[in-house]
C-alpha positions as a Markdown table, in Angstrom:
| # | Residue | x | y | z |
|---|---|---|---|---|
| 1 | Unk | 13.0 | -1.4 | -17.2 |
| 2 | Unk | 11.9 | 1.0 | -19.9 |
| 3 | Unk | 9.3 | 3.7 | -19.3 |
| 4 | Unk | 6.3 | 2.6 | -21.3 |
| 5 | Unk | 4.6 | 5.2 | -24.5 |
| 6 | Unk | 2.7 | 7.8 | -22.8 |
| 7 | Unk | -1.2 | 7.1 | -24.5 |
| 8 | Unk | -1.8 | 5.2 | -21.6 |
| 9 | Unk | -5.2 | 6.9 | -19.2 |
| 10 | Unk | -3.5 | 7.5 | -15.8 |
| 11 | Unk | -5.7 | 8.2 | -12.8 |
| 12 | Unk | -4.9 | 11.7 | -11.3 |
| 13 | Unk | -6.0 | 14.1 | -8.7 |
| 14 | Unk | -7.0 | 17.1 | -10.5 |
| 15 | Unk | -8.4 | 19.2 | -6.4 |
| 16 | Unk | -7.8 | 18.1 | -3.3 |
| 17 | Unk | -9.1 | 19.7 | -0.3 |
| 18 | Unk | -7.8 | 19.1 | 3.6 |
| 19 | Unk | -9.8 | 20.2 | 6.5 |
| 20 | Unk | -8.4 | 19.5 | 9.8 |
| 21 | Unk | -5.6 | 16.7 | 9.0 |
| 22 | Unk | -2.7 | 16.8 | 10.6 |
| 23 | Unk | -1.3 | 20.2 | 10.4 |
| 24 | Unk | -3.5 | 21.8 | 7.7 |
| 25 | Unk | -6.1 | 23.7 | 9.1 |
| 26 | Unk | -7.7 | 23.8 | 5.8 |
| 27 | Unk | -6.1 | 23.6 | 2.1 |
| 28 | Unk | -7.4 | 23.9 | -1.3 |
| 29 | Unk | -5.1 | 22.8 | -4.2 |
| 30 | Unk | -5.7 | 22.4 | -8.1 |
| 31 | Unk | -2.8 | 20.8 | -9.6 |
| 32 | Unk | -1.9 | 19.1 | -13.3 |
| 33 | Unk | -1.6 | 15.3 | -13.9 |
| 34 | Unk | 2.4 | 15.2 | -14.1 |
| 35 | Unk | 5.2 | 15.3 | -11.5 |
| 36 | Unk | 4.7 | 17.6 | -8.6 |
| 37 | Unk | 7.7 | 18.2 | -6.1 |
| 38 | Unk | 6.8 | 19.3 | -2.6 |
| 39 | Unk | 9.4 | 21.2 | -0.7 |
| 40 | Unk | 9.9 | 21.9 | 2.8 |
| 41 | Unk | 11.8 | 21.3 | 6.3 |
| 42 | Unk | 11.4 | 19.0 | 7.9 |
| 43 | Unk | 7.8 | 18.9 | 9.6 |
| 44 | Unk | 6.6 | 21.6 | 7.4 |
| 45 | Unk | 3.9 | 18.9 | 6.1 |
| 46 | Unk | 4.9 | 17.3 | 3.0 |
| 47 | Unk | 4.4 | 13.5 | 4.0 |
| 48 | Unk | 1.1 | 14.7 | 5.9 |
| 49 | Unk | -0.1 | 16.1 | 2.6 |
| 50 | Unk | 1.2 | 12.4 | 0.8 |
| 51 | Unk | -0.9 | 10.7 | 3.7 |
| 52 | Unk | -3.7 | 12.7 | 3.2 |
| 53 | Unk | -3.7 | 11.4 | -0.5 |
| 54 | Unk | -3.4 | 8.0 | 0.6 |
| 55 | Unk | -6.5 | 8.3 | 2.6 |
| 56 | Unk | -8.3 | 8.3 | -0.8 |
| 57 | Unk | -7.4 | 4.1 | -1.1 |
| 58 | Unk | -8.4 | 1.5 | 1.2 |
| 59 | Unk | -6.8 | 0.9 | 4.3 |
| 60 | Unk | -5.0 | 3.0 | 6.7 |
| 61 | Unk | -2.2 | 5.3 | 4.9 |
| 62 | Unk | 1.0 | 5.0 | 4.1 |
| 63 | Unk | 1.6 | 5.3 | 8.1 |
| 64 | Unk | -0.8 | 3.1 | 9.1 |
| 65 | Unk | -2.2 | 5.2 | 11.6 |
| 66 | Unk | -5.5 | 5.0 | 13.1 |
| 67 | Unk | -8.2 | 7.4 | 11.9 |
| 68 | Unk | -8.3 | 8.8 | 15.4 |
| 69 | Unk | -5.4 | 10.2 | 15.3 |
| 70 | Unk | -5.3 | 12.4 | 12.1 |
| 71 | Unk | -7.0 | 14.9 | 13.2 |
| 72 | Unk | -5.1 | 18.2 | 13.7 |
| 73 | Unk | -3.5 | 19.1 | 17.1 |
| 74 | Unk | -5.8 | 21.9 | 19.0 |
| 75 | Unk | -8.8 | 20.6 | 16.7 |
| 76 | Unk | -11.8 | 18.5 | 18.0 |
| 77 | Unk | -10.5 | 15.5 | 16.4 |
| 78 | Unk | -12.6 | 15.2 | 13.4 |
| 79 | Unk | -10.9 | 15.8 | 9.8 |
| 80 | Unk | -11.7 | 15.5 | 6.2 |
| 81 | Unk | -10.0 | 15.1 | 2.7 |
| 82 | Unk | -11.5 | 15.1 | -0.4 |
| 83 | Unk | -10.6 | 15.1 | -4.0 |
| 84 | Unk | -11.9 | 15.0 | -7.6 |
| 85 | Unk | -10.3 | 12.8 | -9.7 |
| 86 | Unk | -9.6 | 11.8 | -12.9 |
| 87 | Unk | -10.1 | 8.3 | -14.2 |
| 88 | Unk | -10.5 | 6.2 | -17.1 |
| 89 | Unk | -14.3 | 6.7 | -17.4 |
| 90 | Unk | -14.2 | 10.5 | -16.7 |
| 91 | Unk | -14.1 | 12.1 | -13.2 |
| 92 | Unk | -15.3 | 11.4 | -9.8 |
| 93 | Unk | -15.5 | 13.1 | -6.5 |
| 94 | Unk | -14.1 | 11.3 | -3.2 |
| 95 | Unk | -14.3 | 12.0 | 0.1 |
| 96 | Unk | -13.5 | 10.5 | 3.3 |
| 97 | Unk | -13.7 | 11.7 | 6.9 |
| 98 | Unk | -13.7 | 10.7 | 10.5 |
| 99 | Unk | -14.9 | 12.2 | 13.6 |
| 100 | Unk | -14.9 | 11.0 | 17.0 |
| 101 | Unk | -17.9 | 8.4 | 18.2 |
| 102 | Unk | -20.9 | 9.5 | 20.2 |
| 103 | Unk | -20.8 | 6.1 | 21.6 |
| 104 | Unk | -18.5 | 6.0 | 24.2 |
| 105 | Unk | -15.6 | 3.0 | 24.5 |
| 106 | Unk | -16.4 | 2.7 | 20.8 |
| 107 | Unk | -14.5 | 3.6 | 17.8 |
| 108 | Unk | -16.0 | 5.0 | 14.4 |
| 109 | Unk | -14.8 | 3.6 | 11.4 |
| 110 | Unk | -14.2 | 6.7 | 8.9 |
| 111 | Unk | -16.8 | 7.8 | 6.7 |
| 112 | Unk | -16.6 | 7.6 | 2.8 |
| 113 | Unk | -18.5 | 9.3 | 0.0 |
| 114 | Unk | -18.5 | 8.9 | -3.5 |
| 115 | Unk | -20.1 | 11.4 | -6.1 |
| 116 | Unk | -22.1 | 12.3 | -2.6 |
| 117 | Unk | -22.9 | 8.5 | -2.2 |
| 118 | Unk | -22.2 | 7.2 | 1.4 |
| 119 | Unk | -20.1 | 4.1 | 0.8 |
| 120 | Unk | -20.5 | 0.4 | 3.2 |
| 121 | Unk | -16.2 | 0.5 | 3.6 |
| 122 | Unk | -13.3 | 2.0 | 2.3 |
| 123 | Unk | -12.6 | -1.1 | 0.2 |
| 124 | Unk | -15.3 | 0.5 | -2.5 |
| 125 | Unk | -12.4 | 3.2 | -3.0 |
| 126 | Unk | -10.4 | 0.7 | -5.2 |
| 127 | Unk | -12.8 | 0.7 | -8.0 |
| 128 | Unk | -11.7 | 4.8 | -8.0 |
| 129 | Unk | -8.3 | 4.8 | -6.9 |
| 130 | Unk | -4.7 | 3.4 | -7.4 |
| 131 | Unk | -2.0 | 4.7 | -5.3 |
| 132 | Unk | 1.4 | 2.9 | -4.9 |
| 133 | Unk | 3.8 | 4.7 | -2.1 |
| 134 | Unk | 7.6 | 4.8 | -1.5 |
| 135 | Unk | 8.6 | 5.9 | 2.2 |
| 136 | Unk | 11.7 | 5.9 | 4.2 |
| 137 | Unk | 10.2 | 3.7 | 6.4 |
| 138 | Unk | 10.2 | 1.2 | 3.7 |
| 139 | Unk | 13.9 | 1.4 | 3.1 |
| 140 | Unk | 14.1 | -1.3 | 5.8 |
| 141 | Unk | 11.9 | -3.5 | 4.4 |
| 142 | Unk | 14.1 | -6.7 | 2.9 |
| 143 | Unk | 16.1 | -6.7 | 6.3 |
| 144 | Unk | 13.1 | -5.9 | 8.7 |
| 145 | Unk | 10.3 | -7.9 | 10.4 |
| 146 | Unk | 8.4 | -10.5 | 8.5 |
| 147 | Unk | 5.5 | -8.5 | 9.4 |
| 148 | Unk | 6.7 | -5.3 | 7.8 |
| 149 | Unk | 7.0 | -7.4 | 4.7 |
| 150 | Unk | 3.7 | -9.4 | 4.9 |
| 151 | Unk | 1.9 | -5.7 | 5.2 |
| 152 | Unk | 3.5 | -4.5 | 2.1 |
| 153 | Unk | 2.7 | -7.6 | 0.1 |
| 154 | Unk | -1.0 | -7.6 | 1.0 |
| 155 | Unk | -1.3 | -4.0 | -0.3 |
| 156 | Unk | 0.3 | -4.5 | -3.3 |
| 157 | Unk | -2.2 | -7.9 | -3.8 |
| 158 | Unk | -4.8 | -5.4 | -2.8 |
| 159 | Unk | -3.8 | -3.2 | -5.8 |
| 160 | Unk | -4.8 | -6.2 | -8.2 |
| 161 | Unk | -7.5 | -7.8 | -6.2 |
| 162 | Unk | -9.7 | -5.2 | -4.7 |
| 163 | Unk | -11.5 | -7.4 | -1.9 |
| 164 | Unk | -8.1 | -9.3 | -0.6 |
| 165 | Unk | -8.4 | -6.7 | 2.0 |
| 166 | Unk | -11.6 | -7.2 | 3.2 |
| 167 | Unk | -10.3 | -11.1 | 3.3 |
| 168 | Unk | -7.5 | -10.7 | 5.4 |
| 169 | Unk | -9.5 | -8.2 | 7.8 |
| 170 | Unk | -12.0 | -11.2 | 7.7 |
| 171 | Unk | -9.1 | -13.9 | 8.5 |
| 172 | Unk | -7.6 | -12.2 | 11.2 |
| 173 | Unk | -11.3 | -11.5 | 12.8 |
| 174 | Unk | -12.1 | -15.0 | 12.5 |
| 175 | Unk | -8.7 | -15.9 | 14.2 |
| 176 | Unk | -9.2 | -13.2 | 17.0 |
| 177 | Unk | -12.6 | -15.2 | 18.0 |
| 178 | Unk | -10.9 | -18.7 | 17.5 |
| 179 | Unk | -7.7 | -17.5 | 19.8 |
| 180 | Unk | -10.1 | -15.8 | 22.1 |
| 181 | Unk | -12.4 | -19.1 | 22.6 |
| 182 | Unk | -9.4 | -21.2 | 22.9 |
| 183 | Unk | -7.9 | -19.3 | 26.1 |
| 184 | Unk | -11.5 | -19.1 | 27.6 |
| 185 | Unk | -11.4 | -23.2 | 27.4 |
| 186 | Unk | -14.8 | -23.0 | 25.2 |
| 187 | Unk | -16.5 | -26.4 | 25.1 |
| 188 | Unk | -18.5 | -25.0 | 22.0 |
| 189 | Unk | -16.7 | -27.8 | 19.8 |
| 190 | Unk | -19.7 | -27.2 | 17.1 |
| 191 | Unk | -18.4 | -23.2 | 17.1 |
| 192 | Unk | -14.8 | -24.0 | 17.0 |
| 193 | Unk | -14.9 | -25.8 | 14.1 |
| 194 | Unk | -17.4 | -23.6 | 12.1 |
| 195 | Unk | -15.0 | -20.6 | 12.6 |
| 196 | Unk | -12.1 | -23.2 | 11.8 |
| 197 | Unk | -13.8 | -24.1 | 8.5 |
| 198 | Unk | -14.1 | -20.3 | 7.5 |
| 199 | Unk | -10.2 | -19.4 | 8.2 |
| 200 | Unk | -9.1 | -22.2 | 6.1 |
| 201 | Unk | -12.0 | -20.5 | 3.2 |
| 202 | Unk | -10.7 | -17.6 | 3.9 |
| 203 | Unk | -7.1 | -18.7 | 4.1 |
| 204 | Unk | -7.3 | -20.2 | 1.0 |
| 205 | Unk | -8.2 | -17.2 | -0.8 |
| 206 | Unk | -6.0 | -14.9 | 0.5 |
| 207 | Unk | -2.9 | -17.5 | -0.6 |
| 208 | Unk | -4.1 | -17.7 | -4.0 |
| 209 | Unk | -4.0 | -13.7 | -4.6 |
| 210 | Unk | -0.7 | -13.2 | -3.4 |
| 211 | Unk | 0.6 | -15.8 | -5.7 |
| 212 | Unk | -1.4 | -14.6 | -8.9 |
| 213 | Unk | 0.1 | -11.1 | -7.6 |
| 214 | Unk | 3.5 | -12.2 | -7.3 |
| 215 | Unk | 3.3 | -13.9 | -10.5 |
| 216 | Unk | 2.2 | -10.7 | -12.2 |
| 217 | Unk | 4.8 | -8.4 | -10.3 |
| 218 | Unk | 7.6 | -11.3 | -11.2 |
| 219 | Unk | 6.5 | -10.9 | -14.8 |
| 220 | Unk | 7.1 | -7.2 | -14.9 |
| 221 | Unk | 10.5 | -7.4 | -12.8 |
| 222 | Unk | 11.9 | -9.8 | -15.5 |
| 223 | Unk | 10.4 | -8.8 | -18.4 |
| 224 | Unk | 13.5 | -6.6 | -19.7 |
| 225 | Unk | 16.7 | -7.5 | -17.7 |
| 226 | Unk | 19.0 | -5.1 | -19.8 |
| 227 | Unk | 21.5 | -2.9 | -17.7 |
| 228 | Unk | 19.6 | -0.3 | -15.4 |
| 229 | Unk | 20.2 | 1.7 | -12.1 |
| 230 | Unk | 17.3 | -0.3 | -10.8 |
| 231 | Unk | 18.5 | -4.1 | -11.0 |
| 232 | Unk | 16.0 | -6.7 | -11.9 |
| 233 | Unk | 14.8 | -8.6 | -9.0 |
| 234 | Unk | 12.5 | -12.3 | -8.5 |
| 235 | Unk | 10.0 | -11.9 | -5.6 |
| 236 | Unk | 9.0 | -15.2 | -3.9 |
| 237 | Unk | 6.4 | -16.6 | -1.4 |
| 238 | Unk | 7.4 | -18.4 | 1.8 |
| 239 | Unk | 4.3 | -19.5 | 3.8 |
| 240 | Unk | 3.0 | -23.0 | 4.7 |
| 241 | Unk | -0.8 | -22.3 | 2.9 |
| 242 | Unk | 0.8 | -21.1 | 0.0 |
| 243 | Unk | 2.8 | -23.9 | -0.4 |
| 244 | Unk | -0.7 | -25.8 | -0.3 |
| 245 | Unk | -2.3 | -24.1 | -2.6 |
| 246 | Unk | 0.4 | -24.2 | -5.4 |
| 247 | Unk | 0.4 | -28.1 | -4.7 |
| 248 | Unk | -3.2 | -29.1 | -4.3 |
| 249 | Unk | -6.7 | -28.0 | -5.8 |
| 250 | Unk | -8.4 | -25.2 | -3.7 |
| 251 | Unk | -10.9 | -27.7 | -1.4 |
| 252 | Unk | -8.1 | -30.0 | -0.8 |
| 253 | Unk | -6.1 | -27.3 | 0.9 |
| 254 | Unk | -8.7 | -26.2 | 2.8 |
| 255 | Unk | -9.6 | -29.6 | 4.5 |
| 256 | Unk | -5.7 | -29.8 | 4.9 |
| 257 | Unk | -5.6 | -26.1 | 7.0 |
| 258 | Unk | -8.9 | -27.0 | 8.2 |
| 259 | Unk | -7.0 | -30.1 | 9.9 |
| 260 | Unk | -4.5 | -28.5 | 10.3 |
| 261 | Unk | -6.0 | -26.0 | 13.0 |
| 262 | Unk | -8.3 | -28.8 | 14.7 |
| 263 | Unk | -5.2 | -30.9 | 15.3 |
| 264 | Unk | -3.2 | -27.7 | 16.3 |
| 265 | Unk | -6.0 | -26.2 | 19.3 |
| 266 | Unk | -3.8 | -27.3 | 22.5 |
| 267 | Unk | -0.6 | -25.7 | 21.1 |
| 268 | Unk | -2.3 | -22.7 | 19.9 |
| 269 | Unk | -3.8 | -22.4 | 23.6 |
| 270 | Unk | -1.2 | -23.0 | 25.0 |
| 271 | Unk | 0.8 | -20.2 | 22.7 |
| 272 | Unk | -2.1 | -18.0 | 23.1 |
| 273 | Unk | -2.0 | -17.4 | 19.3 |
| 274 | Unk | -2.7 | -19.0 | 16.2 |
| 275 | Unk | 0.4 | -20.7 | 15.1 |
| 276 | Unk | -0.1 | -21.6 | 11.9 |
| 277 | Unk | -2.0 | -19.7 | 8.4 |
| 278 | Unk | -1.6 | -16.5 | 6.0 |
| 279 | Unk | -0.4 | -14.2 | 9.3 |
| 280 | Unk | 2.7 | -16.5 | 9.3 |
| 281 | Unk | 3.6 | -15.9 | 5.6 |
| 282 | Unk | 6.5 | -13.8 | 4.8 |
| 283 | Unk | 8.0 | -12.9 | 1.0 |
| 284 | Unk | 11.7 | -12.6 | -0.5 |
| 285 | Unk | 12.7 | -10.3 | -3.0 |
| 286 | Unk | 16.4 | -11.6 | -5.2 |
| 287 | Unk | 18.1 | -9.2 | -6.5 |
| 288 | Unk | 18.7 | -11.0 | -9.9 |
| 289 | Unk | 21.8 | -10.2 | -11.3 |
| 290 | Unk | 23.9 | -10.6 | -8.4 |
| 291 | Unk | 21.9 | -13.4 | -7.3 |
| 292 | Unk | 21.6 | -12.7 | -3.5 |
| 293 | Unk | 18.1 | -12.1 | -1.7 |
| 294 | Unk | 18.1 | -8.1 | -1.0 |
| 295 | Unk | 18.8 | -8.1 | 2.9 |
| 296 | Unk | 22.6 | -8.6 | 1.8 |
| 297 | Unk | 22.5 | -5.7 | -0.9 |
| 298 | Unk | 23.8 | -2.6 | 0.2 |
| 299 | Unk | 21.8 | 0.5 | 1.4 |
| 300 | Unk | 21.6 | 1.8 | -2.1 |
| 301 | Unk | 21.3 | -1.8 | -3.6 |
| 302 | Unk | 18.0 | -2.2 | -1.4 |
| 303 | Unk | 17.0 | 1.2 | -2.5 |
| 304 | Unk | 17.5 | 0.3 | -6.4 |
| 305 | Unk | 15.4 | -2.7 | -5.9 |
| 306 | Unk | 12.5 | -1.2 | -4.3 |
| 307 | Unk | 12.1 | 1.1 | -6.8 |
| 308 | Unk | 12.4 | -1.5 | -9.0 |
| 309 | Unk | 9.4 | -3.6 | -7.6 |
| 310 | Unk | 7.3 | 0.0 | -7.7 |
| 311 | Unk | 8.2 | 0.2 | -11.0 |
| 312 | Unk | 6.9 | -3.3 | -11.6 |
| 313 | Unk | 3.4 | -2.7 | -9.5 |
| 314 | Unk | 3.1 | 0.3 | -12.1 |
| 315 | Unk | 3.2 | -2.1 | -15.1 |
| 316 | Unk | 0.7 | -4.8 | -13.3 |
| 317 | Unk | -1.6 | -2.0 | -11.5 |
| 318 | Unk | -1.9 | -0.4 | -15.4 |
| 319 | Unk | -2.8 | -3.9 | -16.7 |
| 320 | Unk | -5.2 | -4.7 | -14.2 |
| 321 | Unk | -7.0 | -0.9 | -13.6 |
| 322 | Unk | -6.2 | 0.2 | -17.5 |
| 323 | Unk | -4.5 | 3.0 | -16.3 |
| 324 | Unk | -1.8 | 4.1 | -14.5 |
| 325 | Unk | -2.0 | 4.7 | -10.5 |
| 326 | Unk | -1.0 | 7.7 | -8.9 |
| 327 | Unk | 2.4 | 7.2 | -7.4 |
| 328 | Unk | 3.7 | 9.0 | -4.2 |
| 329 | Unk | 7.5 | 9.1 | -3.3 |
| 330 | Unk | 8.4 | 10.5 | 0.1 |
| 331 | Unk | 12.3 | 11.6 | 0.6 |
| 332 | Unk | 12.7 | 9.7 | -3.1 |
| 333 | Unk | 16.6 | 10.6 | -3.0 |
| 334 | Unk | 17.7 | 9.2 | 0.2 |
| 335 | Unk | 20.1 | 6.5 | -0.5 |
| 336 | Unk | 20.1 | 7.3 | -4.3 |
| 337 | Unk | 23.5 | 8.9 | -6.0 |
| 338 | Unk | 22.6 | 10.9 | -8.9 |
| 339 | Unk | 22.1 | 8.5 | -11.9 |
| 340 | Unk | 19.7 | 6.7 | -10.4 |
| 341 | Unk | 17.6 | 9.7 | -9.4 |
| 342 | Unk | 17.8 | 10.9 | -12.4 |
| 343 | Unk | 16.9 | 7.8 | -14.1 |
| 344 | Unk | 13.8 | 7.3 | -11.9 |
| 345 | Unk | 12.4 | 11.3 | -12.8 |
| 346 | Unk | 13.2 | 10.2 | -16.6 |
| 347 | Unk | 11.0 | 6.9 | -16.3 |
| 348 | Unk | 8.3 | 8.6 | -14.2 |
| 349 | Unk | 8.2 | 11.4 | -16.2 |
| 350 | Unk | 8.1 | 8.9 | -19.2 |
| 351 | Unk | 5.5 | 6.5 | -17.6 |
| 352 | Unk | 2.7 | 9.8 | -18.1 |
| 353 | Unk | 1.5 | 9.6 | -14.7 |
| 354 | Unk | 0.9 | 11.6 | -11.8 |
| 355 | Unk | 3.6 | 11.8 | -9.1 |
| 356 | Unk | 3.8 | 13.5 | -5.6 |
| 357 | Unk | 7.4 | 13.8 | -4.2 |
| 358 | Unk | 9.0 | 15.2 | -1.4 |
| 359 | Unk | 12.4 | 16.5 | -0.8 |
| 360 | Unk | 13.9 | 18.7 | 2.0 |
| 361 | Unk | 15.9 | 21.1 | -0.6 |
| 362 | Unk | 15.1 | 22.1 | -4.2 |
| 363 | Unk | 18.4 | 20.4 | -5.1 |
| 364 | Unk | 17.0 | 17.0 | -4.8 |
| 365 | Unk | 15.0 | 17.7 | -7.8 |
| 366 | Unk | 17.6 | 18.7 | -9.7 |
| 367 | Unk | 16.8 | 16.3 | -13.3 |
| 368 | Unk | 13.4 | 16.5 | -13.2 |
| 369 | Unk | 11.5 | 18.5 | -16.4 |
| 370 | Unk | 10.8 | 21.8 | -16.6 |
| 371 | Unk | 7.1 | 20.5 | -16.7 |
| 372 | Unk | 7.4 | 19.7 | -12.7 |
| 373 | Unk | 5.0 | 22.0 | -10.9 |
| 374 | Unk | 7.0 | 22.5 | -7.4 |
| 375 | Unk | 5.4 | 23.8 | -4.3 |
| 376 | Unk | 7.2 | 25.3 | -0.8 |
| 377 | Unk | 5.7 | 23.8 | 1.9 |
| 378 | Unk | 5.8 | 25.8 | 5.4 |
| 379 | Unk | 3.5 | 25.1 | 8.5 |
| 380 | Unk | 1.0 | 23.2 | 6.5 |
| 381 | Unk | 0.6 | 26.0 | 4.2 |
| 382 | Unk | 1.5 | 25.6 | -0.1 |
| 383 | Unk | 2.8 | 28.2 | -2.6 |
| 384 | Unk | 4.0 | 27.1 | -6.1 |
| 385 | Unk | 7.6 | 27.9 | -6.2 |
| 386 | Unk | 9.8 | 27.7 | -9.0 |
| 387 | Unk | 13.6 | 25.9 | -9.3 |
């Protein structure tokens, strides 16, 4: 994959301010679209700035930690981030924040602002955001949990569909009440079945984003296969509703998971959990020119091709938004030999946008332009360093 011409908008966080989150007491930062390379020990702060950042998109973070626990240690539990960015129609302010409920036994969803506006969810951040993440954690993706891998593929749908989210949340709330009624031995047949009908709406929708998504990232992946460090890859679905969808029209596979559920109630019951749906889906990633699926690539081989499908949810995120996302890489080296980190400063550095990256030592950023702005991070404090 080649790094596309540079006239492309890019969203970009031009001040972002931390009060209270994690261990910043309180930070103000104006930085440059571009690269930016945060250096530190370890626990210095770097991937609780990136999280802070993330907290600007739906959802939880790229930890996927509850709000309630963000707040700094020795605080009263509440914290804050905000940022102005820039976007394709000019600049906006966001702001999110959480402190603890005065309604005990009760948790309080985190608060967000934008332009001063209080917002219904976080999902309204999508229209004003675009952040794609790289962690360590996700270094074990191809060869972890099905879970693990179902997560990441319903963020990266949520990237180019802003309210698959809010469907999924809705899915798994409707399933919670279904599961719930089932192990209470509800007689409320009528209520069954209405929350049964709305899974399979639900359901439904949520199979038909990840395939136009996985079409759109496949499109990307194989749209140049010319030598690279970071192989071409084929991502594919594996779920019994997406199979239904891709072979009958939209009301047809609803009746069928409608069914599908009705006819499954004593088995779920007697499971205790839903046992069939979109929570049961899982994805594949091929690397393509060895022809394997990634869980037998090496280490470095399963590094390659996640940067790969990032680089791929770049292209589609642009083509969707109109402008480049912000892009966050935390630990970017590990498991990369030299040519390939390289490489992947060259591309981002061509691709225009704005990246946040993290290394323990300035040696890790040994490649990257003289353009990088590079700051030291110690104890949750920032000073722009130089290499």
């Amino acid at each position: 994959m080649t790094a596309p011409q540079r006239a492309k908008p890019c969203f970009a966080i031009s001040r972002l301010t931390l009060t209270d989150f994690r261990n910043y007491d309180s930070l103000r930062l104006t930085v440059p679209a571009g690269l930016i390379a945060l250096v530190g020990e370890n626990g210095a702060g770097k991937t609780n700035l990136l999280e802070a950042i993330s907290m600007i998109s739906p959802g939880r973070g790229l930890r996927g930690a509850e709000a309630a626990s963000l707040g700094r240690h020795g605080g009263e539990g509440a914290w804050a981030v905000s940022a102005r960015v820039e976007i394709p129609s000019g600049e906006t302010q966001i702001g999110t924040a959480w402190s603890p409920s005065e309604t005990e036994g009760q948790s309080a969803p985190r608060a967000v602002l934008i332009d001063g506006h209080l917002q219904r969810s976080a999902a309204s951040l999508s229209d004003h955001m675009r952040l794609l993440w790289l962690t360590p954690a996700q270094d074990r993706l191809f060869a972890g949990p099905p879970s693990e891998r179902r997560r990441y593929l319903d963020r990266m749908v949520s990237l180019l569909d802003a309210e698959h989210g809010t469907r999924v949340s809705g899915f798994e709330k409707l399933m919670r009440e279904r599961n719930l009624l089932l192990t209470d031995g509800s007689s409320d047949m009528a209520w069954l079945a209405a929350l049964e009908a709305q899974m399979a709406e639900h359901a439904v929708a949520i199979a038909a984003a990840r395939i136009y998504a996985v079409s759109r990232i496949n499109t990307s992946l194989t749209a140049e296969r010319i030598p690279s460090p970071f192989p071409w890859g084929r991502v594919s679905l594996e779920g019994e509703i997406e199979a239904l969808v891709e072979n009958l029209p939209a009301l047809a596979a609803e009746e069928n998971y409608r069914r599908r559920l009705h006819e499954g109630r004593s088995a779920d019951r007697a499971a205790g959990r839903t046992m069939a749906g979109p929570h049961r889906s899982d994805f594949l990633v091929l690397h393509g020119p060895k022809g394997v699926v990634a869980s037998e690539g090496s280490t470095g081989e399963q590094k390659a091709l996640l940067i790969g499908l990032l680089l791929a949810q770049v292209d589609a995120v642009t083509e969707a938004a109109g402008a480049r996302p912000v892009v966050l890489l935390d630990e970017v080296s590990a498991h990369l030999d030299k040519a390939r980190k390289t490489a992947l400063f060259g591309l981002l550095e061509g691709f225009g946008l704005q990246a946040w990256m993290t290394g323990t030592e300035p040696q890790v950023f040994d490649g990257v332009s003289a353009s990088t702005v590079v700051y030291q991070v110690d104890s949750g404090t920032l000073h722009e360093s130089k290499f």
